[in-house]
C-alpha positions as CSV (number, residue, x, y, z in Angstrom):
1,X,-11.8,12.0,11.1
2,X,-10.0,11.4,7.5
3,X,-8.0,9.1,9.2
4,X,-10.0,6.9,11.0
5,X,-12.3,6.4,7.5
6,X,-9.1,5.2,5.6
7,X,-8.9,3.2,8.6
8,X,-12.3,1.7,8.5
9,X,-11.5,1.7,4.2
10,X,-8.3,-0.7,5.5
11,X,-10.3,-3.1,7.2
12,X,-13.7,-3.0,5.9
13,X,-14.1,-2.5,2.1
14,X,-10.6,-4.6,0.5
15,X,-11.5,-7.6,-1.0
16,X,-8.4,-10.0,-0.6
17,X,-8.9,-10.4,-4.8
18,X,-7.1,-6.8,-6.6
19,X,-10.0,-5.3,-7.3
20,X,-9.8,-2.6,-4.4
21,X,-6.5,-1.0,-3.6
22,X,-5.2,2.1,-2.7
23,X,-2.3,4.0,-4.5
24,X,-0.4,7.4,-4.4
25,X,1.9,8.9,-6.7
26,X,6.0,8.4,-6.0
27,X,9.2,10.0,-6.5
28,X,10.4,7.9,-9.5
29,X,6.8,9.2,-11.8
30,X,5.7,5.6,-11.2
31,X,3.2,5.2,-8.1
32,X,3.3,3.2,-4.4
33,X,0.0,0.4,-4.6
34,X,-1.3,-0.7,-1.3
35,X,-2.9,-4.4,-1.5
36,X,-4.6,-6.0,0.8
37,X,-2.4,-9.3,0.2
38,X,-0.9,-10.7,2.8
39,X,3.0,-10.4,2.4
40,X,5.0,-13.8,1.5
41,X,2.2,-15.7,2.7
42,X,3.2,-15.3,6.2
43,X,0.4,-13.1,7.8
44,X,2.7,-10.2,8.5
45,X,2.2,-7.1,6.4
46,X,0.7,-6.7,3.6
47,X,2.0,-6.5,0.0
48,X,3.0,-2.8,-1.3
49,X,4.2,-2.7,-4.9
50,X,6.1,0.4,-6.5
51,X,5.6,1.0,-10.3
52,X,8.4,3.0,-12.6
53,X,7.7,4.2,-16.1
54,X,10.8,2.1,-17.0
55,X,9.2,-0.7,-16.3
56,X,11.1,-1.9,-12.7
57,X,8.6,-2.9,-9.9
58,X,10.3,-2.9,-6.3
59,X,7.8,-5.2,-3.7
60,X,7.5,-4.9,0.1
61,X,5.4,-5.3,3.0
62,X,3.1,-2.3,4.5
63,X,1.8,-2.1,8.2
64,X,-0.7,0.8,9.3
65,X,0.8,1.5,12.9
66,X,0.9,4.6,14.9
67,X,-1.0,6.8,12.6
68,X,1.7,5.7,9.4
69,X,1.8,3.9,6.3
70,X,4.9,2.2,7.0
71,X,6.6,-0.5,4.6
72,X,10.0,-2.7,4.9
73,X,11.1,-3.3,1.1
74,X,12.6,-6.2,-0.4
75,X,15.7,-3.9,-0.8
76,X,15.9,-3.7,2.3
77,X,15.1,0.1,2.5
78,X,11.9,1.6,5.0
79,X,9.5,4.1,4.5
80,X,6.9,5.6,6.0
81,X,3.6,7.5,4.4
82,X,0.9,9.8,5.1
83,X,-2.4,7.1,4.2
84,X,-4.1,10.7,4.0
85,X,-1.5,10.8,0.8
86,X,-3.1,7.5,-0.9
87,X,-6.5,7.4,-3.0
88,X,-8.9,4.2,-2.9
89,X,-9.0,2.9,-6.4
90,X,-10.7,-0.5,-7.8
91,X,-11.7,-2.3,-10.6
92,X,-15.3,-1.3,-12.5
């Protein structure tokens, strides 16, 4: 049931502006930002950011398929994610 609300959260309640997103802490103390932009402009994906402390921002696109966050980064690098991991956050 958690699922299919982020699910309906995906679809429904993003405003294509940033002021609803959804985030989650990563590895590197910064955190992984979901947006509902659509990735280089090309209507595949959507943009993911990942924040460091240091500073260093690493972009990618992120697809919901098969139950799974899953994001191709501009490294090159994959990863996949739990959406159940992510909070919905948004500008006040």
């Amino acid at each position: 049931m958690k699922k299919l609300a982020l699910l309906a959260f995906f679809y429904c309640a993003f405003s294509y502006a940033a002021d609803k997103w959804l985030e989650m802490p990563n590895n590197a103390g910064g955190k992984i930002i979901l947006l509902q932009s659509g990735c280089d402009n090309t209507g595949a994906g959507r943009l993911v950011i990942a924040t460091t402390p240091q500073g260093k921002n690493v972009m990618g696109c992120w697809y919901y398929f098969a139950d799974m966050i899953h994001v191709a980064w501009k490294t090159g690098d994959s990863s996949s994610f739990n959406p159940n991991d992510f909070v919905a956050k948004e500008n006040k």
